[in-house]
N, C-alpha and C positions, 0 to 999 in steps of 0.2 A: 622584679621579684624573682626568687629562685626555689623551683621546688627541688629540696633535699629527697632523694629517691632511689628506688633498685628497681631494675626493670624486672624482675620476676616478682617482686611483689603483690599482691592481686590490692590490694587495699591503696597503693602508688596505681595503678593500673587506675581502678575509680576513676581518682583524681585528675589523672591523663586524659582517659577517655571525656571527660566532663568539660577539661580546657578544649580537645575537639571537636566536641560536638557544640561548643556554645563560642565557637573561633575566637579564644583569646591565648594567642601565638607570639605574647609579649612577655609572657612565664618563661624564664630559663629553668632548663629540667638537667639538675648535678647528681649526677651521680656517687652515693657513698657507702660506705659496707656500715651493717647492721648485723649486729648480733645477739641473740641473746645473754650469752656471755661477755659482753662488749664490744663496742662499734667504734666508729670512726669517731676521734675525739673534736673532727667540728661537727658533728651529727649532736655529738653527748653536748658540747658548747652551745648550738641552737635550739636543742631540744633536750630539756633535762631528763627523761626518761629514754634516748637515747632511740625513738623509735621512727620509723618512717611511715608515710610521710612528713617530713614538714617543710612550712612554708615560709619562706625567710621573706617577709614584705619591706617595701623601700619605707615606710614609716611604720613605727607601733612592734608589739612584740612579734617574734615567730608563731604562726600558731601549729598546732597539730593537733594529731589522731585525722581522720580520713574524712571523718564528719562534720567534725570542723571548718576542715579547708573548702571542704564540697559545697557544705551551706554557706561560708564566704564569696567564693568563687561566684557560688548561681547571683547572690545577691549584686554582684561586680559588675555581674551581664546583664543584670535584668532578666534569669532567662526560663524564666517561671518552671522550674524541674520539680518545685516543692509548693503544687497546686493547695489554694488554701481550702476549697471544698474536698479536699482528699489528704488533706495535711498527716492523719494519725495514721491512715493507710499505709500511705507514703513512706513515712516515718518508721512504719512496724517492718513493714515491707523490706525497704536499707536493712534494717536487725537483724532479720535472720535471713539474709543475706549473709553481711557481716559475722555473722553467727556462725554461717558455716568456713568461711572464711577464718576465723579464730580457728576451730578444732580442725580445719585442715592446714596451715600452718603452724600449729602448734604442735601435731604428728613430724611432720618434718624436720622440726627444730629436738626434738626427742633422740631424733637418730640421729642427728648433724652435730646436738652437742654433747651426748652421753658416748659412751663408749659401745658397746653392741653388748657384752655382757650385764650392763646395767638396764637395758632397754626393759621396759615395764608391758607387757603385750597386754595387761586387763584393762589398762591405762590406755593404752593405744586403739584396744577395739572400741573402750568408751567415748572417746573423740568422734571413733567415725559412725558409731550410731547416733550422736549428735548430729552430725553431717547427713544421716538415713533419714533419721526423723525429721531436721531441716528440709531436705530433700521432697519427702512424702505430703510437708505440708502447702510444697510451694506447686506441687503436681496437684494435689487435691482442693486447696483452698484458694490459692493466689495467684490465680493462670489468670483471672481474669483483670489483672491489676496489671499482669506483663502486657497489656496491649492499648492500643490507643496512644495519647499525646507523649515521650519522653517525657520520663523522673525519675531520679536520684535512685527509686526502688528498680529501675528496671538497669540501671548503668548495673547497679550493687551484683543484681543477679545473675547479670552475663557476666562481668568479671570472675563472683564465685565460683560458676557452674565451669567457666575457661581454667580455675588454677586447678579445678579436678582433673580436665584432661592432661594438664601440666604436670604437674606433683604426681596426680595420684591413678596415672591413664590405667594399670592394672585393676581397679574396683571399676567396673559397667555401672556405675550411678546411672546410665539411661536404661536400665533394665527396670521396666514395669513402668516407664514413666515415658511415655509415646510421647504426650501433649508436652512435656516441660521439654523434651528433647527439642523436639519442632520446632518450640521456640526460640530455643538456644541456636540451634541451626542458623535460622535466621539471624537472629541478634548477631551474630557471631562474626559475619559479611558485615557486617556495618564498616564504613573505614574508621571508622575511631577505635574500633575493637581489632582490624587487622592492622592499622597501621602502631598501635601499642601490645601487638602480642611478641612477648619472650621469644629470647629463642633458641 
């Protein structure tokens, strides 16, 4: 199998971190350019919407989006990351994850593929209090779901919370949020999270 990828991607990230921590080191990981405005024409070939990640498997279609692969994957290993007494947690958890990952990449690609005169800044702040309010709920509501057994919601979250320091290290997302910081701390040392961080 081949995962189609860009290492700064936090959403390719996931999916990396997820082969590491459930040791299935039998995934070739290819690297291809993705663009909003157009990508690599075997990326657009394996993956009609042209996006990353995808999963080129040795039988059956490619699949993609991040969610996909990741619930393929766990189920591969056996590696129970999508507990079934916690399954909608779990599930919400990934989202706005994901969530904040969507509006903090989608900031990025604003300025990477417009011109700077075009650049829309009411558009831009609305992304990243997407990302505040993301943020807020996951310091306030969902600390207690970062801890205990690995799952797919806590992979989602250290990727998120790591593409802020990436992308977006001028915004202090850890101001007013001690507890989510801590955690991230931690998560962050993991080797599946140093050994797949950008660079």
């Amino acid at each position: 199998m081949r995962l189609l990828s860009s290492p700064a991607s936090p959403f390719v990230r996931k999916v990396r971190v997820l082969l590491l921590e459930t040791g299935q080191n039998d995934v070739e990981v290819v690297d291809v350019k993705a663009h909003p405005l157009g990508g690599d024409a075997s990326l657009n070939a394996a993956a009609p919407l042209g996006k990353i990640p995808a999963l080129e498997r040795d039988s059956g279609p490619t699949l993609f989006d991040s969610r996909v692969i990741c619930r393929f994957l766990n189920a591969r290993a056996k590696a129970g990351l999508y507990p079934d007494d916690r399954i909608w947690e779990v599930l919400t958890l990934e989202a706005l994850a994901d969530g904040i990952m969507d509006a903090a990449v989608i900031s990025v690609y604003e300025k990477r593929a417009r011109p700077e005169p075009l650049w829309h800044q009411p558009w831009l702040d609305a992304q990243w209090e997407k990302v505040t309010r993301g943020l807020d709920a996951l310091n306030r509501q969902w600390l207690s779901h970062l801890h205990g057994p690995l799952t797919i919601g806590q992979i989602a979250t250290g990727c998120a919370l790591s593409y802020l320091d990436f992308r977006h290290a001028d915004k202090p997302w850890r101001d007013g949020r001690d507890a989510l910081a801590d955690w991230h701390a931690g998560f962050a040392a993991r080797p599946s999270m140093t050994g797949t961080a950008p660079e």
